[in-house]
Steps between C-alpha positions, in 0.01 A plus 500: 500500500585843454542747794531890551694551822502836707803500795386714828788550579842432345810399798669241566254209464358671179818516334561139569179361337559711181885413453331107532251548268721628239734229533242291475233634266580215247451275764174572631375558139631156397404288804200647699314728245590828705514775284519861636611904458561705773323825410491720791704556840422742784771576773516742741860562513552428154216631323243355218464416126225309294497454171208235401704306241765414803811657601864397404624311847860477397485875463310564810732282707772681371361819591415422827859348541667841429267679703301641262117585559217302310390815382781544247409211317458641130139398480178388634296733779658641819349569852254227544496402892467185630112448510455740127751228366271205649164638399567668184755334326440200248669288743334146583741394777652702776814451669486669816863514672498805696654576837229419747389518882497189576282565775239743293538303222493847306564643246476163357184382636296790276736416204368168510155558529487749286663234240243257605201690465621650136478136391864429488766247622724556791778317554731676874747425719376720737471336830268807664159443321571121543484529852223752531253345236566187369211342481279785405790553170479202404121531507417797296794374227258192443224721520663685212580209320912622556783342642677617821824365626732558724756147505800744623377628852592203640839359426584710161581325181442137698152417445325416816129579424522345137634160664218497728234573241621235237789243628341482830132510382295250701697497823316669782720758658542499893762733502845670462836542629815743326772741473312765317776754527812466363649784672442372886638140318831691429586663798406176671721348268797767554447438885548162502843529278611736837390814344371735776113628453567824375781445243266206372232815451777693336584260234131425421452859461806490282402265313166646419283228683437736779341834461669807702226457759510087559197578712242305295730216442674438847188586688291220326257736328607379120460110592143652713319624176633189306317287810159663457574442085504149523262485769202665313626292139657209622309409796208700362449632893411888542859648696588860559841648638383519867405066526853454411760478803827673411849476643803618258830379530705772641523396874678173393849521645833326389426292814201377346619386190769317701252341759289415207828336298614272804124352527500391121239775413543795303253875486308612254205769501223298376166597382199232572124409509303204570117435501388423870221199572224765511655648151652816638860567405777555726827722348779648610856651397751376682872403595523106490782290592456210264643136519776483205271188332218801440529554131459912577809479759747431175371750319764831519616801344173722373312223378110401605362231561134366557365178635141388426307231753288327276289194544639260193839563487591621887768786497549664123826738540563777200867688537585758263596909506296712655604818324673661210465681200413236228373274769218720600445635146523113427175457754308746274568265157347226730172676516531634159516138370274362745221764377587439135414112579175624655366776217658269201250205642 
């Protein structure tokens, strides 16, 4: 099928899904029938062009590379914000990658929407409106007869919601255990090594897995909102922030990593839910010392990891990055793909 895609937004993670999809335009053509033209983009930093016959990419990455606003591309029209772009633009399927509150959900929540409501497709990795309104999304996209995904909130390019939905189809789902940030899993890592709390911090910041202010990944409040995600989709159990208990990781001391190393064991900040007798759901975000035969306990560096409790095949264990440039923007081709299976049907 053939697709008209507008980005909201244009970092990063939308950088990464266009450099794939031109690699890989062949590809997609050849194998899966996925046809498309990016014709409009709308960034706040960077500006806005649409041109309704699509936009050079190669050019625009370019551009955007030497620091260059969208607005000097030679043609197409300039100015269009984020919602003009979505309602009155001839795109079909919006890519909405903004920066969000995570805890508002905004501004992507009324991107999406707004996306919905015009009739079009919305594919996100915005974990905000995830958390907020999952349910009711997903809702008014089939109400719309659209498609709405969002297989990045959760662990980035490693798909976690699409293995539940297909490979895992016809298990019933009691619950969840991971490492659902990949920053707290490289300190941790760091500190075991000998590397004192701080520097560990340092290095991740360093590195780019940890933002200037660590305070949503050290204090648990990234692996929180990716709790109540799987809660409400997985589990398909109503959870907001405040039925989540939350402990981060940053009162765990060189002593405890040592204590925790002579008894076989070794701590990670895991995020978990499981469906009670009387079908409520108990979660938290805490500091575990696990046994070194757990399969999460091997997992290091600033890689995730989820486990799924499921009634045919026990404990199903996924491992794979939990971050990055072409691995989030690969999470986006996901639902592209998955969305051009379900319109080309």
């Amino acid at each position: 099928m053939n697709y008209k895609l507008a980005f909201i937004g244009f970092g990063v993670v939308g950088q990464g899904l266009t450099e794939i999809l031109l690699e890989k335009e062949d590809m997609l053509a050849e194998k899966y029938d996925f046809h498309y033209a990016v014709v409009a983009i709308s960034d706040i930093m960077k500006g806005s062009v649409y041109d309704e016959n699509g936009l050079d990419m190669e050019k625009i990455l370019d551009m955007v590379k030497d620091g260059k606003k969208l607005d000097e591309y030679p043609s197409g029209v300039k100015g269009m914000d984020a919602l003009t772009t979505i309602k009155e633009t001839n795109a079909d399927t919006i890519i909405e990658v903004t920066f969000t509150d995570v805890k508002t959900g905004e501004p992507a929540l009324t991107h999406i929407k707004t996306a919905l409501d015009a009739g079009k497709n919305v594919v996100s990795t915005n974990k905000g409106p995830v958390v907020k309104q999952a349910v009711d999304l997903l809702e008014k996209a089939k109400s719309n007869n659209v498609y709405y995904g969002f297989e990045g909130v959760v662990l980035s390019g490693t798909p976690v919601l699409n293995l539940v939905k297909h490979t895992l189809a016809g298990n019933k789902i009691s619950g969840f255990k991971g490492i659902l940030n990949g920053t707290t899993n490289y300190i941790l890592t760091r500190m075991e090594e000998g590397m004192p709390y701080d520097d560990a911090l340092k290095k991740a910041q360093e590195l780019g897995y940890a933002e200037a202010d660590p305070t949503g990944d050290v204090e648990g409040l990234d692996a929180l909102g990716k709790v109540v995600i799987l809660t409400n989709v997985v589990l398909e159990r109503k959870l907001s922030w405040e039925d989540v208990e939350r402990k981060g990781i940053t009162e765990i001391t060189e002593d405890d990593i040592k204590k925790a190393k002579e008894e076989g064991k070794r701590w990670k900040l895991i995020g978990r839910a499981e469906v009670q007798s009387d079908g409520s759901v108990k979660a938290k975000v805490w500091p575990e010392k696990l046994p070194l035969n757990d399969p999460l306990a091997g997992v290091g560096e600033a890689i995730n990891a989820l486990t799924f409790n499921t009634d045919e095949l026990g404990s199903v264990t996924i491992v794979g990055p939990g971050a990055g440039k072409r691995e989030t923007g690969f999470s986006l081709l996901i639902d592209l793909l998955e969305m051009n299976r379900k319109l080309g049907t």
